[in-house]
Structure formats: C-alpha cells, structure tokens
C-alpha positions as CSV (number, residue, x, y, z in Angstrom):
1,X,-15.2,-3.6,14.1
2,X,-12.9,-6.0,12.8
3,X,-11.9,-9.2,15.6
4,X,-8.7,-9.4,17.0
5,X,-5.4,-10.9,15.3
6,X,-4.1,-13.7,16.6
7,X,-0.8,-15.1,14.7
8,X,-0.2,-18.0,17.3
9,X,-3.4,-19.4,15.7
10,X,-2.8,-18.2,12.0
11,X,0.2,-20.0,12.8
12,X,-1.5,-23.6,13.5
13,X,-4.0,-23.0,10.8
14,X,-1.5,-21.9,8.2
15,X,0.3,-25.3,8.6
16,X,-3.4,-27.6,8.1
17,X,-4.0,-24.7,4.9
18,X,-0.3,-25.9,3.6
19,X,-0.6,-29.5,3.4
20,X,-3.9,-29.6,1.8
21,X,-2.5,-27.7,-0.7
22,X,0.7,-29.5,-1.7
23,X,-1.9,-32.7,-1.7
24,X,-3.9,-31.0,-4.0
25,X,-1.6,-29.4,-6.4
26,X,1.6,-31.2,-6.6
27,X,1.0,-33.1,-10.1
28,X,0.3,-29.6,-11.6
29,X,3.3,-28.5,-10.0
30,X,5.4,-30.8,-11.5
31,X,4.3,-30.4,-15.4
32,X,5.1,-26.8,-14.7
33,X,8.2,-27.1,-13.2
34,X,8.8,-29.7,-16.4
35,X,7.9,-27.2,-19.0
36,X,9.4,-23.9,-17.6
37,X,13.1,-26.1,-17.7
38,X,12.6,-28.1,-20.6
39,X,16.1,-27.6,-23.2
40,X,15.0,-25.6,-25.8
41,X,14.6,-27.4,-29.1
42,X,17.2,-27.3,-32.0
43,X,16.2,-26.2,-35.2
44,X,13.9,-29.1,-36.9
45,X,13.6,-30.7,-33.6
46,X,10.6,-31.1,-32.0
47,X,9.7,-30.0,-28.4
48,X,10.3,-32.3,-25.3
49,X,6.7,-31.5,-24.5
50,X,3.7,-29.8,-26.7
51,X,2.0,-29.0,-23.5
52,X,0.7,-29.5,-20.5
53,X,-1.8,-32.4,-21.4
54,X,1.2,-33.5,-23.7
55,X,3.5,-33.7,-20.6
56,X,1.6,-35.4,-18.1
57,X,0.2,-37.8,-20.7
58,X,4.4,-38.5,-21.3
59,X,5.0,-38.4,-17.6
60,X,2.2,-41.0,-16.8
61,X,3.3,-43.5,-19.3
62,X,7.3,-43.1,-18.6
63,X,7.1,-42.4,-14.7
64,X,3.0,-43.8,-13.7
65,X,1.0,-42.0,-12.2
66,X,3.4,-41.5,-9.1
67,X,6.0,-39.4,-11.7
68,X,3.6,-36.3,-11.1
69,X,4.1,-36.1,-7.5
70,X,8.0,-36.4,-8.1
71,X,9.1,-34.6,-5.2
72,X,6.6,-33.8,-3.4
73,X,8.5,-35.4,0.0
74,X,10.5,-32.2,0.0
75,X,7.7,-29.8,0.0
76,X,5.4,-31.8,1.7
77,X,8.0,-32.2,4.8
78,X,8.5,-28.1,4.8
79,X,5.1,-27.1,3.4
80,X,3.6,-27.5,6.8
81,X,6.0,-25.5,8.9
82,X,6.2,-23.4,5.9
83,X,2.5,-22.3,5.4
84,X,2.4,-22.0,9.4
85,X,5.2,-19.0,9.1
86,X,3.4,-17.9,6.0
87,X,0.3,-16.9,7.9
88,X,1.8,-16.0,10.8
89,X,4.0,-13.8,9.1
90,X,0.7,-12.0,7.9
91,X,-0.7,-12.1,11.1
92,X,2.1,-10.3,12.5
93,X,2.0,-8.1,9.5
94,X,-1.4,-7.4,10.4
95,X,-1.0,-7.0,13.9
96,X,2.2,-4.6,13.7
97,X,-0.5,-2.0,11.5
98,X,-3.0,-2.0,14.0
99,X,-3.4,0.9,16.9
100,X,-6.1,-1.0,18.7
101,X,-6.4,-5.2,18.4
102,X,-9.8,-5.1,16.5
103,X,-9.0,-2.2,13.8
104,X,-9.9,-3.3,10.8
105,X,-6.8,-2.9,8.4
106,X,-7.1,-0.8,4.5
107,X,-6.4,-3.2,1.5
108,X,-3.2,-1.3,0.7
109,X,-2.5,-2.4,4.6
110,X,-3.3,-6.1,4.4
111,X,-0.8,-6.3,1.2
112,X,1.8,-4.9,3.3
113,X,1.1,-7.7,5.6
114,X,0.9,-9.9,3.2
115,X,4.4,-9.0,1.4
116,X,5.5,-9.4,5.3
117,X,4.7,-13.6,5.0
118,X,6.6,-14.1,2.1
119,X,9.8,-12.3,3.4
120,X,9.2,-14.7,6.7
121,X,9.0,-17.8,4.0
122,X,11.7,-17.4,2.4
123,X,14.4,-19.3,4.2
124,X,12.3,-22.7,4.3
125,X,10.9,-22.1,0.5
126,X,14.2,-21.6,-1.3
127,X,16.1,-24.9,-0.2
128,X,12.7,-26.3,-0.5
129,X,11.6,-25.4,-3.8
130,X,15.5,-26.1,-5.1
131,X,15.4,-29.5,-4.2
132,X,11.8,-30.6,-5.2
133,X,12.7,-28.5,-8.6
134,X,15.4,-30.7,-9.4
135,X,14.0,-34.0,-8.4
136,X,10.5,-33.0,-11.1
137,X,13.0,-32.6,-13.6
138,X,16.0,-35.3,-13.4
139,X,13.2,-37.7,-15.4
140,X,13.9,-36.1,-18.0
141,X,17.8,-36.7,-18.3
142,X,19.4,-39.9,-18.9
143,X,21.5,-40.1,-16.0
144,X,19.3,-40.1,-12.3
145,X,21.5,-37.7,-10.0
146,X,19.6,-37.6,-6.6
147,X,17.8,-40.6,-4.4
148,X,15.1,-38.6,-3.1
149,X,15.7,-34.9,-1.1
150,X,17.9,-35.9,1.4
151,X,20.2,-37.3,-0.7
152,X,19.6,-34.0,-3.1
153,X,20.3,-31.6,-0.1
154,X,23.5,-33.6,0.6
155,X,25.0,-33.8,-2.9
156,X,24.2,-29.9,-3.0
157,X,25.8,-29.0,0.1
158,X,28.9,-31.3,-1.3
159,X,28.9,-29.5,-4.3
160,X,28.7,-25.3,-3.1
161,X,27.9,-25.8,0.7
162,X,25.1,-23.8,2.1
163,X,25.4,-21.3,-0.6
164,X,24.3,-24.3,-3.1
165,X,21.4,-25.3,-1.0
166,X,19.6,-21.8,-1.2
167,X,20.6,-20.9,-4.8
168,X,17.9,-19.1,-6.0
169,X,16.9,-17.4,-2.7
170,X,16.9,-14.0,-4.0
171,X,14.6,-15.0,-6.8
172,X,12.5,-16.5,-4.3
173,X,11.9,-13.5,-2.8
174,X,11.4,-11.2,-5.7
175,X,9.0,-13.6,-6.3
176,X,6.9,-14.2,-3.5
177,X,7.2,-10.7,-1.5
178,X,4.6,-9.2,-4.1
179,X,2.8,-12.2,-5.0
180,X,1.9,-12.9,-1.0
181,X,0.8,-9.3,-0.9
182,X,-1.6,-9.7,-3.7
183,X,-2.6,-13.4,-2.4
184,X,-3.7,-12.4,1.3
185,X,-5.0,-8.8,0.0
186,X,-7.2,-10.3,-2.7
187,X,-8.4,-13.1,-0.3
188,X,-9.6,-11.0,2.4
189,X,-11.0,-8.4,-0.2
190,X,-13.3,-11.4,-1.6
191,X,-13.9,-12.9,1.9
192,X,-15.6,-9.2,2.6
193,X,-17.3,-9.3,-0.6
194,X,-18.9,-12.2,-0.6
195,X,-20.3,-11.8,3.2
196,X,-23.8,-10.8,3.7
197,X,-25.1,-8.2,4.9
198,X,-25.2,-8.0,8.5
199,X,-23.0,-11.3,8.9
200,X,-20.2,-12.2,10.3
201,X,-17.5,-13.6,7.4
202,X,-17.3,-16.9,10.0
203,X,-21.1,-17.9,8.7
204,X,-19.6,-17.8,4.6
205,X,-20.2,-21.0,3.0
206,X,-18.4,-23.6,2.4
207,X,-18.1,-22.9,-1.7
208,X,-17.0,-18.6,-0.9
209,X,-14.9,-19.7,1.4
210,X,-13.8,-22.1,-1.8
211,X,-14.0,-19.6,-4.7
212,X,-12.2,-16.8,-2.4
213,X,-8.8,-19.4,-1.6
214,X,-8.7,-20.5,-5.1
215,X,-9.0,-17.0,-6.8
216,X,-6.7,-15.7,-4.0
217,X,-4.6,-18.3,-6.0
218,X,-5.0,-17.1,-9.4
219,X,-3.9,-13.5,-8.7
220,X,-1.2,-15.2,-6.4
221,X,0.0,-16.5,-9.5
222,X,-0.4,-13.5,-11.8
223,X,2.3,-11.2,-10.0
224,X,4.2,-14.9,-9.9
225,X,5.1,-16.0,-12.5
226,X,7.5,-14.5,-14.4
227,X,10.0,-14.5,-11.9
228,X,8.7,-18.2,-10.7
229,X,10.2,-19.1,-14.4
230,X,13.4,-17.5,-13.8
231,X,13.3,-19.0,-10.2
232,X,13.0,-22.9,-11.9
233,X,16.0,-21.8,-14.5
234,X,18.2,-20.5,-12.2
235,X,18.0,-22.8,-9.4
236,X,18.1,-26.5,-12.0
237,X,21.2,-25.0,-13.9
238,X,24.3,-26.3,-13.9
239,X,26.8,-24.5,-11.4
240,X,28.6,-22.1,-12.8
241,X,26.2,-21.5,-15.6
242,X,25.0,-17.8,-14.6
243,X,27.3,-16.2,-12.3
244,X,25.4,-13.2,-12.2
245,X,22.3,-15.5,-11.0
246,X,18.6,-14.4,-12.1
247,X,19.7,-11.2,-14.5
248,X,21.8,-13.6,-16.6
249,X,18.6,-16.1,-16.6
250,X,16.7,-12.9,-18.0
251,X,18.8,-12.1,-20.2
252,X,19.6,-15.4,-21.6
253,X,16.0,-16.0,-22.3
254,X,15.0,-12.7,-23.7
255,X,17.5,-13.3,-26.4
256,X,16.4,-16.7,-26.7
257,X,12.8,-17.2,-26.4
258,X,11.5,-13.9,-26.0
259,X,9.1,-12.1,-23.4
260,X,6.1,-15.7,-23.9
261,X,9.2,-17.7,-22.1
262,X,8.5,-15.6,-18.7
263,X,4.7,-17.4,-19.2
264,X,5.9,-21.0,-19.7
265,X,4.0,-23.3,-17.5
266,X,0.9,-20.7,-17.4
267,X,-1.5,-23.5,-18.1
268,X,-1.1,-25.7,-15.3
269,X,0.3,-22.9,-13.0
270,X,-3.7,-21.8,-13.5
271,X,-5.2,-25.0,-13.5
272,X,-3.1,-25.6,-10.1
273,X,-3.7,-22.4,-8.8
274,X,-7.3,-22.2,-8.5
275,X,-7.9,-26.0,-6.5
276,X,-4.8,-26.1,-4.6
277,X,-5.2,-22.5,-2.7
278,X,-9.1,-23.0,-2.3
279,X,-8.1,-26.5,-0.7
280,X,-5.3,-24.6,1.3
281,X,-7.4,-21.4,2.9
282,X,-10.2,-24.3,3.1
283,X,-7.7,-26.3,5.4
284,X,-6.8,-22.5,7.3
285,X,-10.6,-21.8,8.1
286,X,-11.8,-24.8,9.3
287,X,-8.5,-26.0,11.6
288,X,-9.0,-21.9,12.8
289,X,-12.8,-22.5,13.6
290,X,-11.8,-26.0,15.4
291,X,-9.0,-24.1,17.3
292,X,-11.7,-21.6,18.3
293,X,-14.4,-24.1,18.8
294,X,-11.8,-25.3,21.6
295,X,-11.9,-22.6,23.4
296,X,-7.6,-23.0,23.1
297,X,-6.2,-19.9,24.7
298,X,-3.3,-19.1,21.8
299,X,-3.4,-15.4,22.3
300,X,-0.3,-13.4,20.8
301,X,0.8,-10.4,23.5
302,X,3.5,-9.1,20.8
C-alpha cells in the first residue's frame, strides 16, 4: 500500500530539488541555448560554433568561466519557487487520482500527474526561461542590450508589455506538459524498480536514488526537445519576426535546416540532463526525509 500524498511537502522539497539543479546544470544550459539560436551560416562561412566542446571552449576564453552561467540570476531567483509548484503540481495530480490517500497510482496515472506540474509551471517558466535565454545569448552580438534580468524584464515590458514578457508561453507548454509527464512517470517507475524486495523505496541508496533523477532527466529531455528548440527561437527573435509564433519558427526551420535542427543542442541538453536532475530529485528526497525526520505536520486536506 502505497503512503500518503502530501503536496504541502512536495511543495518544500521541490524548491531544495530546483536549486540544486540550476547549480548543477546551468553551464550546459547555456551552450545549448548558444547553439539552438546561433545565425545560420552563409554559404562558405563557417559556423559560430562546431559544437558543444567548441562553444564552451569559445565562451571560456571570450566571457571566463563565469560566461557559462550567463543568466543564471533569472532562473536561479524563480527556479526555487518554480520546482516547489512543479512538485506540488504532481502531488496534487497525484492526489486528485486517488479514492483512498494511500492508493498506489498506474504509470499511465502518475504521467497524468505529471503533465498536471508542468501546466502549474508554466506562468513562472516562460518569463523565466525568456529572459535567461536572451541574456546566454546577447554575447554573441556586438551590441550588449540587457544589464542583467531585471533590466531584461523591464526593457521587454517597454517594448510589448506583458505580452512581451511571456512570449513563448505556449511553446513552453507544449513543451513541458508531456515532457513532465514522462519526467515524474519514468522517475517513480525506476524508483520501484530499483527497490528491493520487501523494502520500503525510503531505504534506496544514495547512487538509485542518483541514477533514477538523472535518467528521469534524460527521458525528460527526449519528449523535450524539439519543441525546447523552437521555444529558444521563438522567444530570442526579434519582435515582429513570426507573427504566427512557434508554427512560423517550424516552418522557417524545416525549410532551412531540416528535421536535425529540432535536435540542436542535443549534446549538452544530455550531458546536462543526466547530473542536473539526479542532483535535483537528490535535493527533493533528502529535504523530504529531513521534513519527515521533523516530525513537521504539513498535511494537505484538499
């Protein structure tokens, strides 16, 4: 019988999971934010960036070793709160399939749940992710737009009010409601896998607990992608570029570049994927154990 859901404490625990992982992964972040917008090349012209070693090792000796955390005030100042709603959007999710408080929930259930968090995301991710995409990239032009994210969010607003800010938001969700179903389902599928016999998933090891996070991340990133690429075009384009938003991104780059250009940034996207999430549900368990250990009394009535 499975132990009862508590989102006031996913809640707490989400937030600990979320800054370990923008610790971890932010300098991957930012080459992959760098190569999904690069300018395409003009004929005889080489590429801005051969790859991912190629771009960091360009970025360290242009920016230092601070250029690949470029933004990461943005994200790191919403990441918390933002991880916090993440996971207790799944424990809601969770909570809201269950006839009795300790029914243990179908896979095909927990990625309902799961697709549940990243609607609940959403609203702190896209201004979020629009801001900290366009401070990674402004390196890389000649003219530096943007003091840091405040000034970013105010210079946005100037420019298209609050409709500027979350450019992109529908592209954040086609983006994250599937990929958040498949991150918590294949998470608490391994998590049940790798338990022992007769145990209790609270007495996993340290390295499961690891490998499930960071492989929760890999397949988090598998549904992802694609539209993460779109998301990065769309929302560092000029306004007024695609008035018709993501489709026109999709279209422009299938005429362009091809299908391989929804897969740009897939090396360090992986690379990121795997450390960053295993540091994140890492973070989750162990604040959620402490919170327990507490005896804190963080019950959800619903």
């Amino acid at each position: 019988m499975g132990k009862k859901v508590s989102p006031v404490k996913d809640f707490i625990a989400g937030g600990v999971g979320g800054v370990c992982l923008v610790f971890t992964g932010q300098p991957l972040d930012t080459i992959k934010v760098r190569l999904q917008t690069m300018p395409r090349p003009k004929p005889g012209e080489a590429p801005l960036y051969k790859g991912t070693i190629d771009c960091a090792t360009i970025t360290i000796k242009k920016e230092g070793i601070k250029g690949l955390y470029k933004g990461m005030a943005a994200p790191l100042a919403g990441v918390s709160p933002m991880f916090a709603v993440c996971f207790l959007g799944f424990g809601i999710g969770k909570k809201l399939q269950q006839k009795h408080p300790t029914d243990d929930l179908t896979y095909p259930q927990l990625f309902k749940a799961g697709m549940l968090s990243g609607v609940f995301t959403t609203a702190i991710m896209a201004p979020g992710e629009r801001i900290k995409c366009l401070l990674q990239i402004q390196a890389d032009s000649h003219k530096k737009m943007y003091d840091g994210p405040l000034d970013c969010a105010k210079k946005l607003y100037k420019e298209g009010g609050i409709r500027s800010v979350y450019r992109g938001t529908g592209a954040t969700l086609l983006r994250d409601v599937p990929a958040s179903g498949m991150y918590f389902m294949t998470y608490e599928w391994l998590q049940h896998t790798l338990t022992p016999a007769g145990h209790d998933r609270t007495d996993l090891s340290v390295g499961r607990t690891l490998f499930a996070g960071g492989m929760a991340g890999i397949f988090n990133w598998a549904v992802a992608l694609p539209q993460d690429v779109l998301k990065s075009r769309y929302q560092t384009a000029p306004h007024g570029k695609y008035p018709n938003g993501i489709r026109d991104v999709f279209k422009q780059l299938m005429k362009e570049e091809g299908f391989l250009s929804l897969y740009r940034g897939a090396a360090p996207v992986f690379l990121r994927a795997f450390p960053a999430n295993a540091a994140c549900f890492f973070g989750y368990e162990f604040d959620k154990l402490k919170v327990l250990s507490t005896g804190a009394q963080l019950e959800f009535d619903g």
